[in-house]
ZAVEX-998942 format. One line per 10 residues: number of its first residue (from 1); for each residue z, y, x of N, C-alpha, C. Coordinates in nm, 4 decimals, padded with zeros to 6 digits. Each point is the difference from the previous one (the first is absolute). Last residue first. Example, Ala and Ser with C-alpha at 12.3 -4.5 7.8 and 13.67 -1.06 7.14 Angstrom:
2
2> 00.7080 -00.2250 01.2850 00.0060 00.1190 00.0820 00.0730 00.1090 -00.0770; -00.0070 -00.5720 00.0290 00.0000 00.1190 -00.0890 00.0000 00.1200 00.0900 .
END
This chain:
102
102> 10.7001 13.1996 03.5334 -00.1261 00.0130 00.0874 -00.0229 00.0936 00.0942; 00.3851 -00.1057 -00.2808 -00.0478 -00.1570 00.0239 -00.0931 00.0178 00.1140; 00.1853 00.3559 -00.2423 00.1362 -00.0894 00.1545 -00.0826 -00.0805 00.0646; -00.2137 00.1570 -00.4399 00.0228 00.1594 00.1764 00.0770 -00.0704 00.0770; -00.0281 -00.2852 -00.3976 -00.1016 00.0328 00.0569 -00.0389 00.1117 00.1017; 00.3507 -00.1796 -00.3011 00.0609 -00.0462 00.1480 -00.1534 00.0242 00.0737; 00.0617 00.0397 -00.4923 00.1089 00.0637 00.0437 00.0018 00.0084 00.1372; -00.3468 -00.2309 -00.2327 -00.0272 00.1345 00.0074 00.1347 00.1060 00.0203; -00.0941 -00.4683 00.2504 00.0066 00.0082 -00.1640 -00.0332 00.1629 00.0168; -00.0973 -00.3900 00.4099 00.0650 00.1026 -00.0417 00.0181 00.0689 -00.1524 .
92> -00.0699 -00.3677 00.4420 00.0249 -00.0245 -00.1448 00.0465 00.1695 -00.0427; -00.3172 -00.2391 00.4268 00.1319 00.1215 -00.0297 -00.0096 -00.0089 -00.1303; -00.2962 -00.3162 00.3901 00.1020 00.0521 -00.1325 00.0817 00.0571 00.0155; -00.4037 -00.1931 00.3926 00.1355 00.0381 -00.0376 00.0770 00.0532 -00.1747; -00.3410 -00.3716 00.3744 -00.0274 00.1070 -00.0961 00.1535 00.0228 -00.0324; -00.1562 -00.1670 00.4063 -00.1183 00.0039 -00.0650 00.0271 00.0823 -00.1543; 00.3056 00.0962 00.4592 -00.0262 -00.0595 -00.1284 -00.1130 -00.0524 -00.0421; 00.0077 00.0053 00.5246 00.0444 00.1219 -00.0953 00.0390 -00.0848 -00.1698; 00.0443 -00.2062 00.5485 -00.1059 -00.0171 -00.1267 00.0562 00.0988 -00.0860; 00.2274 -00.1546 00.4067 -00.1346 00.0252 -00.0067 -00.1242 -00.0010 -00.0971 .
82> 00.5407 -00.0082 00.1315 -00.0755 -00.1064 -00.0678 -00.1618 00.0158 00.0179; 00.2932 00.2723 00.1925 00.0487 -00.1110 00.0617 -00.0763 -00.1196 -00.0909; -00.1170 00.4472 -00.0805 -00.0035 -00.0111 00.1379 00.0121 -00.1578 00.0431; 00.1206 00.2065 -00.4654 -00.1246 -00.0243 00.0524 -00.0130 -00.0410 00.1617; 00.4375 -00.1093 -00.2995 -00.0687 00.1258 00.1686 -00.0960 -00.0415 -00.0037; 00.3519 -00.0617 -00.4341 -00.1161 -00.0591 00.0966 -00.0464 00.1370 00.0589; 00.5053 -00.2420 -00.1345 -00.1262 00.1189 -00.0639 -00.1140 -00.0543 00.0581; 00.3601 -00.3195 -00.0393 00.0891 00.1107 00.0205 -00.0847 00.1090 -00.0730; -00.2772 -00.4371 -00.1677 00.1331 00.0849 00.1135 00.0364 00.1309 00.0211; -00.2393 -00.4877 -00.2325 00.0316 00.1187 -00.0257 00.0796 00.0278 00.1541 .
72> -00.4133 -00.3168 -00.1598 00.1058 -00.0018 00.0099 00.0537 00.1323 00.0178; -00.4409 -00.2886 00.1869 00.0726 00.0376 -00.1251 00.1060 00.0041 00.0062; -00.3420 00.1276 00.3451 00.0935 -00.0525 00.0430 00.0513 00.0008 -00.1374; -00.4339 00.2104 00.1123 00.1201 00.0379 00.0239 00.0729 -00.1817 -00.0638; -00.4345 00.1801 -00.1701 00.0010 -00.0157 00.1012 00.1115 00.0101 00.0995; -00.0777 00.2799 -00.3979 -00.0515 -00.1053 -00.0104 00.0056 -00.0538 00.1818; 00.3048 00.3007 -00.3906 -00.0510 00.0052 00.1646 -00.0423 -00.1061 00.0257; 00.1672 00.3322 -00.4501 -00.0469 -00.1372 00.0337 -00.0832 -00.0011 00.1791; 00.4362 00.3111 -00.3441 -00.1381 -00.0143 00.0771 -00.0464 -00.1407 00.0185; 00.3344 00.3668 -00.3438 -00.0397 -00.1512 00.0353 -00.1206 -00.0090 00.1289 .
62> 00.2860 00.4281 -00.0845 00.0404 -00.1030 -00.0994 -00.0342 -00.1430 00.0382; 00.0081 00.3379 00.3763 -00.0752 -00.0372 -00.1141 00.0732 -00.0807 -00.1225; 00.1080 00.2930 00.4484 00.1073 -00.0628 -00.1042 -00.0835 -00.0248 -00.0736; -00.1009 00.2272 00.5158 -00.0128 00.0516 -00.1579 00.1029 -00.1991 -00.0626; -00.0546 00.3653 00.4764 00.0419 -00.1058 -00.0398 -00.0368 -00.0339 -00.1989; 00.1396 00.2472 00.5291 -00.1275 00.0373 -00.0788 -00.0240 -00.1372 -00.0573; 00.3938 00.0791 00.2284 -00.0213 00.0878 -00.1073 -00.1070 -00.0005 -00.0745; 00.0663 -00.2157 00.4259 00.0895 -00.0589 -00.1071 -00.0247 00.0672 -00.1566; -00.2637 -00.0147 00.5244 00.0075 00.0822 -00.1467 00.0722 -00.0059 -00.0950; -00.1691 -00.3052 00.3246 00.0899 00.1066 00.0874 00.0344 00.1282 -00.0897 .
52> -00.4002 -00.3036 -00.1178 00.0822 -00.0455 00.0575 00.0973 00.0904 00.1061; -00.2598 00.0289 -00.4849 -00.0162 00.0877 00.1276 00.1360 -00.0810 00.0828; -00.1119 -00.1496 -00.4987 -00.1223 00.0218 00.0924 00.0074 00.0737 00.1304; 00.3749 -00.2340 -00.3972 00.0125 00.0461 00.1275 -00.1886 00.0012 00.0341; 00.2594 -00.1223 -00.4406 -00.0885 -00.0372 00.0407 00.0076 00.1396 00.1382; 00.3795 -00.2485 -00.3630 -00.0372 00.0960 00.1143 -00.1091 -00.0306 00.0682; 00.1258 -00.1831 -00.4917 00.0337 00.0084 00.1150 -00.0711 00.0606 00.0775; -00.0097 -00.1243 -00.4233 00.0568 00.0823 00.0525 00.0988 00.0196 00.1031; -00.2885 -00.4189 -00.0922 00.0090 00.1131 -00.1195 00.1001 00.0670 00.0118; -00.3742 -00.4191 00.1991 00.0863 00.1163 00.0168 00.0188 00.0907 -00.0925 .
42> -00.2942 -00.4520 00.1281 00.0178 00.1041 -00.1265 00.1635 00.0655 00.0226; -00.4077 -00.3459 00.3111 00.1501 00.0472 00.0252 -00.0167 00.0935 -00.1393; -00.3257 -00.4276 00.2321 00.0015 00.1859 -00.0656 00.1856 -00.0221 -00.0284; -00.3826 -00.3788 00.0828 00.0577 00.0666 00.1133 00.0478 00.1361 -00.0239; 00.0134 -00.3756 -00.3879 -00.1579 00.1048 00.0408 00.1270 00.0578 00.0800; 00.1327 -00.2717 -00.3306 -00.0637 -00.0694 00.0849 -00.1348 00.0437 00.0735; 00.3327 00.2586 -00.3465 00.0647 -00.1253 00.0645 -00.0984 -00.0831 00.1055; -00.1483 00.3836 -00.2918 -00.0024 00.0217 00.1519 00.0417 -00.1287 00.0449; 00.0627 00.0854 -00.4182 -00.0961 -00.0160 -00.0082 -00.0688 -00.0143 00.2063; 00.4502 00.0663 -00.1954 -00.0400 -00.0833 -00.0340 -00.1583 -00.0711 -00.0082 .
32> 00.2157 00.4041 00.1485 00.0347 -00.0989 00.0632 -00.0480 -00.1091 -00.0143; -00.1226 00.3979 -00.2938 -00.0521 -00.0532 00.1077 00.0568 -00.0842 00.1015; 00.2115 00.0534 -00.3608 -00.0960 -00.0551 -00.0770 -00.1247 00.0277 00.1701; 00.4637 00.1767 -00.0119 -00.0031 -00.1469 -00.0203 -00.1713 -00.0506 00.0025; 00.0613 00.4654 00.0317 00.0602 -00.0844 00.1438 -00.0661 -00.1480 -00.0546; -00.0290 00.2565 -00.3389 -00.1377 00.0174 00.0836 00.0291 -00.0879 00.0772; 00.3974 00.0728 -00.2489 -00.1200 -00.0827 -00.0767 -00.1513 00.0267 00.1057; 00.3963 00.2802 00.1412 00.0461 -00.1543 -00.0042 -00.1514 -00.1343 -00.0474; 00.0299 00.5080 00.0136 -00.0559 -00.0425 00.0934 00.0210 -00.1282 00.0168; 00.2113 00.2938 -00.2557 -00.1320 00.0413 -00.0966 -00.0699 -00.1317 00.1199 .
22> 00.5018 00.1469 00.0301 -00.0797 -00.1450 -00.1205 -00.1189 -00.0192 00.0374; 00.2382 00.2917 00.4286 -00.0233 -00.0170 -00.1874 -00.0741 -00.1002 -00.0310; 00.2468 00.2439 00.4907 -00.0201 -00.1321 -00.1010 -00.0142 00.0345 -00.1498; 00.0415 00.2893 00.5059 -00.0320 -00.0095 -00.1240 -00.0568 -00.1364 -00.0309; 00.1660 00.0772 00.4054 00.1272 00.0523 -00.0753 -00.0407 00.0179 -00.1852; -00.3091 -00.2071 00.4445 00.0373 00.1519 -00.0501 00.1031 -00.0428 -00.0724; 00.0063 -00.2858 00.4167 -00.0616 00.0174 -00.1275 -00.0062 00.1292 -00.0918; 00.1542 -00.1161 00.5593 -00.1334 -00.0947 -00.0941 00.0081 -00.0199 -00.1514; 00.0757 00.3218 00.4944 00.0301 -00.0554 -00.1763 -00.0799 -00.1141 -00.0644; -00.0203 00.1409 00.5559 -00.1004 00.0282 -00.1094 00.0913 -00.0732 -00.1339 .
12> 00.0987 00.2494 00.5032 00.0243 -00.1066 -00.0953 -00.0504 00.0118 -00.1057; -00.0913 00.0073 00.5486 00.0041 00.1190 -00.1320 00.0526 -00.1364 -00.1223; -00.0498 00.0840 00.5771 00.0513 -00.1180 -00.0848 -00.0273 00.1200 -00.1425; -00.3649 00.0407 00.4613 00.1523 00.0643 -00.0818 00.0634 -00.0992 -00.1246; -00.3575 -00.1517 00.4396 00.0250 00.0143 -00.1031 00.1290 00.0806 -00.0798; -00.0934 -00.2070 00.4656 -00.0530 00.2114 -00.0485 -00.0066 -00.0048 -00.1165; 00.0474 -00.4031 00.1542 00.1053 00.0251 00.0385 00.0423 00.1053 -00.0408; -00.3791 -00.2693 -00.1070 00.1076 00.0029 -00.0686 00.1025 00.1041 00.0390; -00.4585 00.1976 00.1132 00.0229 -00.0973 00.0575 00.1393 -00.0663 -00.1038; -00.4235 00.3214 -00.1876 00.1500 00.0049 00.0829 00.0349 -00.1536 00.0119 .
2> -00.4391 00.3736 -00.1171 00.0320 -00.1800 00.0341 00.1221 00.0180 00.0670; -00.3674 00.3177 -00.2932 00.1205 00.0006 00.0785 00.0509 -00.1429 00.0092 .
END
């Protein structure tokens, strides 16, 4: 399906889940740091959007890594608009938060 700008519908896409914990801080850091000079982006809970026009369909990873992209953070990310999926994603989970987690 190919829509012209105009035929485009306006939708609003959130840009973060609402869930923040510790457990994800020490990965974040330690892959930033390792990424620092590699075309890649490290995101952490934030709104990962795959269906453009879909607001809803939407997931909240703990940590992801997206190789090839633009470094740096934002609002969320639109597969679509960036063009590149995760390469790899994390979910921190313990044995209290393991049915939420997965």
């Amino acid at each position: 399906l190919h829509y012209h700008m105009m035929d485009t519908p306006s939708f609003t896409y959130p840009a973060n889940s609402c869930f923040r914990g510790e457990s994800e801080k020490l990965p974040l850091a330690v892959l930033k740091q390792y990424l620092a000079e590699t075309q890649a982006t490290v995101l952490a809970n934030q709104f990962m959007y795959y269906a453009q026009g879909y607001p809803k369909l939407r997931v909240a990873p703990d940590v992801m890594v997206i190789f090839d992209v633009t470094p740096g953070g934002r609002d969320n990310y639109k597969i679509w608009e960036e063009g590149q999926v995760p390469s790899v994603i994390f979910e921190m989970t313990s044995s209290g938060t393991n049915t939420n987690s997965m």
